[in-house]
Structures are given as C-alpha cells and as structure tokens.
C-alpha positions as CSV (number, residue, x, y, z in Angstrom):
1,X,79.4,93.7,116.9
2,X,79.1,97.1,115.4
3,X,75.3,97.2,115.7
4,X,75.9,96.0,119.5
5,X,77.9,99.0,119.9
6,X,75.8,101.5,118.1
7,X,72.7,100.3,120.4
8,X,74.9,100.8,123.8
9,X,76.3,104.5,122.6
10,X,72.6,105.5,121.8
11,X,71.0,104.2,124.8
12,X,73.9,105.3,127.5
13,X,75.2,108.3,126.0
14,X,72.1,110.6,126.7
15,X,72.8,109.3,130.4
16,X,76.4,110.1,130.5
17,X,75.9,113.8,129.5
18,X,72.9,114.2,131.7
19,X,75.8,113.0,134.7
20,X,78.6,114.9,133.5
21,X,76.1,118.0,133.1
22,X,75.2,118.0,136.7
23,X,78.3,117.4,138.6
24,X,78.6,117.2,142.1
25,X,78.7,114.3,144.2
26,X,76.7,112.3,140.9
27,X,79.5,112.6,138.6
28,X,82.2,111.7,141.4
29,X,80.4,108.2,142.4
30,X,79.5,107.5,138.8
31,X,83.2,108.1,138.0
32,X,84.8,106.0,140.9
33,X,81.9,103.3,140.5
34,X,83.7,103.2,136.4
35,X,87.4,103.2,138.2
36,X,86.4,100.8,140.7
37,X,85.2,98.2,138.2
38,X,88.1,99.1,135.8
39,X,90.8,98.7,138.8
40,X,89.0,95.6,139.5
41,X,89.5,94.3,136.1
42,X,93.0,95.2,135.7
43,X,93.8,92.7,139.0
44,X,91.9,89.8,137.2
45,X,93.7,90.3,133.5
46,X,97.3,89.6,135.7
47,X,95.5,86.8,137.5
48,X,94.8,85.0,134.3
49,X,98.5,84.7,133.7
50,X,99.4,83.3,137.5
51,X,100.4,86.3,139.4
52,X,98.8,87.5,142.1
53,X,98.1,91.5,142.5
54,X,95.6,92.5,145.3
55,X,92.2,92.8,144.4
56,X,91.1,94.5,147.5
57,X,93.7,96.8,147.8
58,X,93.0,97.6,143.8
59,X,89.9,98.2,144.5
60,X,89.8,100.1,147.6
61,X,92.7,102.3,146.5
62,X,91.8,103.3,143.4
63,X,89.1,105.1,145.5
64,X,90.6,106.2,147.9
65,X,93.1,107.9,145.5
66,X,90.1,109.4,143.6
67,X,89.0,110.7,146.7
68,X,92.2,111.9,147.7
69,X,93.2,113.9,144.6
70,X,88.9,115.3,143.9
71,X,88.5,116.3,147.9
72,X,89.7,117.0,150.9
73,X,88.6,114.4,153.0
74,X,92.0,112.5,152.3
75,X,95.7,114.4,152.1
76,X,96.9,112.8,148.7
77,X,100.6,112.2,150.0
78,X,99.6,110.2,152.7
79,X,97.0,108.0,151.1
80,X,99.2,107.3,148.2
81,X,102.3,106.1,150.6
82,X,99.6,104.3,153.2
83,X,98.8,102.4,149.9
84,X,102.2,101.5,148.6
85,X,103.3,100.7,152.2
86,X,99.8,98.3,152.1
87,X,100.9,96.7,149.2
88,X,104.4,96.2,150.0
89,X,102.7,94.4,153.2
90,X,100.4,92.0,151.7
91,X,102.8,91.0,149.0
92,X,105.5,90.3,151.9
93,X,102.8,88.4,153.5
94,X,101.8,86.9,150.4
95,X,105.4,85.2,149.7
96,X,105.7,84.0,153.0
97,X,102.3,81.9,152.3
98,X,104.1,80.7,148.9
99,X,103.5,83.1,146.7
100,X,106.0,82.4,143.8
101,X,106.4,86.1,142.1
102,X,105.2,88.4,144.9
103,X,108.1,91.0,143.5
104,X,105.9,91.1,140.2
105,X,102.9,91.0,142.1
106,X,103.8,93.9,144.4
107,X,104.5,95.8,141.2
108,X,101.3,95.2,139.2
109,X,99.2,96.4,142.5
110,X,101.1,99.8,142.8
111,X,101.1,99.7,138.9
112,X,97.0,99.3,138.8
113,X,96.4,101.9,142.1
114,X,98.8,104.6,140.0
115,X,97.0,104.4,135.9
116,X,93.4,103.7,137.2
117,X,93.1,105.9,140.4
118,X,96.0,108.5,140.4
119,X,95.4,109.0,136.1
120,X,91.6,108.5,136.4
121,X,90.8,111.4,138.7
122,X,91.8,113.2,136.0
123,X,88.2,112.7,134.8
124,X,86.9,114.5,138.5
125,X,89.5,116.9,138.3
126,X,89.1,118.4,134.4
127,X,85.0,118.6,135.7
128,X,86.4,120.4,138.6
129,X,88.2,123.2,137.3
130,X,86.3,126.4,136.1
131,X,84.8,126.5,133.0
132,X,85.0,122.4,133.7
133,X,82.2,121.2,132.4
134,X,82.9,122.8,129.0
135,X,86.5,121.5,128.5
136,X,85.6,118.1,129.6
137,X,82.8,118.3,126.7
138,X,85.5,119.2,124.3
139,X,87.9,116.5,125.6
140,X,85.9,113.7,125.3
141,X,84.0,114.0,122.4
142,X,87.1,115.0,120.6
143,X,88.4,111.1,121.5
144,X,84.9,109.6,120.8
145,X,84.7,111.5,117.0
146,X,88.6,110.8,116.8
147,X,88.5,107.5,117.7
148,X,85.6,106.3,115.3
149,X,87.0,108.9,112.4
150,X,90.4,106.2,112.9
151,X,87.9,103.3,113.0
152,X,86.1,103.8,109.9
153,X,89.1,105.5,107.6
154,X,90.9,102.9,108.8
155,X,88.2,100.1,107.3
156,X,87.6,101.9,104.2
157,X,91.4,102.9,103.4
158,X,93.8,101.9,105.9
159,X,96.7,99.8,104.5
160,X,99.8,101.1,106.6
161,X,99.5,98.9,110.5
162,X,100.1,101.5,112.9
163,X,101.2,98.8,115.7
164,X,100.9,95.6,114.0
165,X,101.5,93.3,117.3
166,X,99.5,95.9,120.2
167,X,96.4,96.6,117.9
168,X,96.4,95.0,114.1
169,X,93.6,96.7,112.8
170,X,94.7,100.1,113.7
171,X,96.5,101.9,110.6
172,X,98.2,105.3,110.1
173,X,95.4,106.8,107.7
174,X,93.0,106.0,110.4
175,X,94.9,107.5,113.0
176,X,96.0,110.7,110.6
177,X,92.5,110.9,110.3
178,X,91.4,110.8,113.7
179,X,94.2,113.8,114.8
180,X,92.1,115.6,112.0
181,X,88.7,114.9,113.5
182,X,89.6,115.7,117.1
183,X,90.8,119.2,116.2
184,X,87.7,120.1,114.1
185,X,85.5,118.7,116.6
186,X,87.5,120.3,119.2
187,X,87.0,123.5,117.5
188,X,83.4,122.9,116.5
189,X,82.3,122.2,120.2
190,X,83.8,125.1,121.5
191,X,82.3,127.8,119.4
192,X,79.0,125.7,120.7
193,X,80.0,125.6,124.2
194,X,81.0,129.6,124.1
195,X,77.6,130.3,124.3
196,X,77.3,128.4,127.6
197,X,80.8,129.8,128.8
198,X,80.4,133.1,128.2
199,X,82.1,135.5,125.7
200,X,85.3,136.1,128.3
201,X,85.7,132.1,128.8
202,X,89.5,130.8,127.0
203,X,86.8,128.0,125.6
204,X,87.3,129.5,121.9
205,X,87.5,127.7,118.6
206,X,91.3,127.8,118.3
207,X,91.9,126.6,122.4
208,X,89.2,124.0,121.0
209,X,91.0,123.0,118.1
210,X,94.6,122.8,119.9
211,X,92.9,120.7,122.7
212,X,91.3,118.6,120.4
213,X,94.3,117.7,118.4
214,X,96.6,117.4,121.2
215,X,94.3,114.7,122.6
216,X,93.5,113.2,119.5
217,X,96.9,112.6,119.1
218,X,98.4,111.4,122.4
219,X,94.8,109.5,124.1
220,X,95.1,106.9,121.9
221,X,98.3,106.1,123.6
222,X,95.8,104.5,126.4
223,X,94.7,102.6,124.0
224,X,97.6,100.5,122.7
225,X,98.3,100.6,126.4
226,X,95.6,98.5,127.8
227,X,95.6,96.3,124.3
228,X,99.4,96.1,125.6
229,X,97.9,94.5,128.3
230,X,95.6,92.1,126.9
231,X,97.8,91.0,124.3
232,X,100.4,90.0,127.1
233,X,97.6,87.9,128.8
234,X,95.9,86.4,125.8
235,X,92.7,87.9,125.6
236,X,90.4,90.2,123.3
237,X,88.6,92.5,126.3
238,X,89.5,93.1,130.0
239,X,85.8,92.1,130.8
240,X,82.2,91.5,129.8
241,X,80.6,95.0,131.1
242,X,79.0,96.1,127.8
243,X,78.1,94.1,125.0
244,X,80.6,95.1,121.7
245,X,82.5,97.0,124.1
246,X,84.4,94.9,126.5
247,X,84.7,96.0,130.1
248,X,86.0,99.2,132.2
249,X,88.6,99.7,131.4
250,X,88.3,98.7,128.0
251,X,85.9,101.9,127.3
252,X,88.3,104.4,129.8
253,X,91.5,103.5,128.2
254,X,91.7,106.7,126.3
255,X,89.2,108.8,128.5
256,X,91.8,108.9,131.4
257,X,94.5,110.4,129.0
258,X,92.3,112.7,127.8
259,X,91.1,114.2,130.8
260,X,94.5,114.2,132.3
261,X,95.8,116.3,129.3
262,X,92.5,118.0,128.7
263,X,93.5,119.1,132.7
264,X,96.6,120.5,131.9
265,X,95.7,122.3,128.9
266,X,92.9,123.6,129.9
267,X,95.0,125.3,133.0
268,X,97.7,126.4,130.3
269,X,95.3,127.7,127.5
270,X,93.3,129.5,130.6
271,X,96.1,131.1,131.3
C-alpha cells in the first residue's frame, strides 16, 4: 500500500503544483471537480447505513457554494438559504414517499453542503487572497510533511494511541512529531517562497513557522473527522479514487482545514 501511494504522490504531485501555480479559472474547476466527487462520496458513506441524504443536491450545492463564496456570479447568503430551503423540500417530499428518517436525512444533506462546499472554498479562497499562492504553498505542504512526519514516527516509535476508536494507528509521538515538522517546513518554505514574494511580503520564516504549526496542529482534526465518519458506517475509505489513498474526500480531509485556517492566518499575520 505504501508503494501504491508513493507511485500516486510522484506521478500527481508535479500536476497539482503546476494547477495551483497557475490559478485562474484552472485551479477553480480542478478544485470543485475534487469537492464535487468528495460531496458525492460523503452522500454514499450515509447511504451504506440506510439513510437517505440527497445526492443531487450534494452535489450541485457543494458547487454552487464554491462558486458562491470564490465569485460573484452567486450572492453567498442567498445560495446557501436556497440550498437549505431545497433540502428541507426534498426531505419533506422524501417522507411523504416513506422515507423512514428523513429528519436525519435532512441533516446529513445540509451537514455535507456546509464541510465540503462552505469549508472547501477555503482552498479557492487562501489562492485568492494576495500573496495567495505563496501561503497556500506553505499551508499544504506543511500538512503533507506533517502528516507523513506522524506516519512514520508513529511506526517507528509510537506507543501512546492518540484516538484509539477514530484512527488506531495514530499515536501521540507521531502527532508531537508532526506539529514539529509543519513549523519547520512552514518556516523552511517561506524563506523559499520570499524570493518569489518579494522582500516587503508578511511570507517570512517566523509567519511560516506560526502557520505551519498552527495547521499542523488543528488539520489533522479533519482527519479523525472523516475517519469519524467511516468508522460510524463500517468502512476503511470513502471511495476507490486513488489506489492506497481512498477517495475525495479521503485525501481533502485535512486540506480543507488547512486552507480554511491557512485563510485566516494569512489575513491576521498580513496584517
């Protein structure tokens, strides 16, 4: 499995830079193409368990959300209550067809249109903001390197479960070590990326290194959170996207988190 996952980073990863690099209208349809599959999968883990979410209105609003918050083709306000009055529709119409749980069901629809599309335009929105490009490139490697630091400290010395029942293999060295590897990352990349910014960018080693932990140390949160998930619906990945690495929303778990407080940093460390 490892191998399988090496071989995906190495052939995709060359891609995904060369996408966030250019930006535009490429990295906004790569991104909601990612949220529309992920929003997609989230509908399906519920469905394994008997309840009955709506997979169009996951789909189509996860977009439209992303659109809403990265644009202004949509106002955000009214294309976030169109959607919850939409699904508060379907699910009434739903019940009166015999639908046993459409409470539940109305819940996990608004549920999936809020964490993939309203948290995962975060990943538009970082790009967005000046200097963008360079803080997303420090927010996302920093969870990358964190994540594998946790992975193989973990392996090697990890004896101390971090969440025993959401993620058993996950253990408190691993994680300690990962906080450590996304702040020196953080504050490796952005003495790299200062040459790009500019010498009167806030990208600096120390902004780098606060970003970097702060990510390192919350991100992983998504995580758990989507393990949370799988665990509740007995199964190892919320799809078959990428060999070794599950599906969607599998690989965005912690990417939406860490653009979302990547975003907010970046605003507060830019002063």
């Amino acid at each position: 499995m490892f191998r399988d996952r090496l071989a995906i980073v190495l052939l995709l990863l060359p891609l995904l830079i060369g996408v966030i690099a250019v930006g535009g209208w490429l990295y906004i349809a790569g991104v909601c193409l990612v949220l529309v599959l992920a929003a997609a999968e989230f509908g399906l883990l519920f469905r394994r368990v008997g309840l009955r979410p709506s997979l169009p209105l996951l789909v189509i609003g996860a977009a439209a959300l992303v659109v809403a918050r990265t644009s202004d083709l949509l106002p955000v306000e009214a294309a976030l209550t169109a959607l919850i009055l939409a699904s508060m529709t379907w699910h009434l119409i739903d019940f009166e067809r015999g639908a046993p749980r459409s409470g539940t069901d109305f819940a996990v629809t608004v549920g999936g249109l809020l964490y993939v599309g309203w948290i995962g335009a975060y990943l538009i929105k970082l790009r967005q903001l000046p200097d963008g490009l360079w803080w997303l490139m420090l927010a996302l490697p920093a969870v990358w390197l964190a994540d594998s630091a946790a992975y193989f400290v973990g392996r090697a010395v990890g004896k101390h479960r971090l969440a025993p029942r959401l993620s058993p293999h996950k253990t408190w060295e691993g994680y300690l070590a990962g906080v450590v590897m996304g702040a020196l990352s953080g504050a490796a990349f952005a003495a790299l990326w200062r040459i790009g910014a500019g010498p009167g960018s806030a990208v600096t080693p120390l902004n780098g290194m606060i970003l970097g932990a702060v990510v390192s140390v919350l991100a992983p949160l998504g995580d758990v959170g989507i393990s949370m998930f799988k665990r509740e619906v007995g199964v190892k990945d919320s799809g078959n996207l990428l060999p070794g690495h599950g599906g969607a929303l599998d690989r965005i778990d912690s990417w939406i988190w860490a653009s979302a407080l990547g975003y907010y940093l970046a605003l507060g460390l830019a002063g």
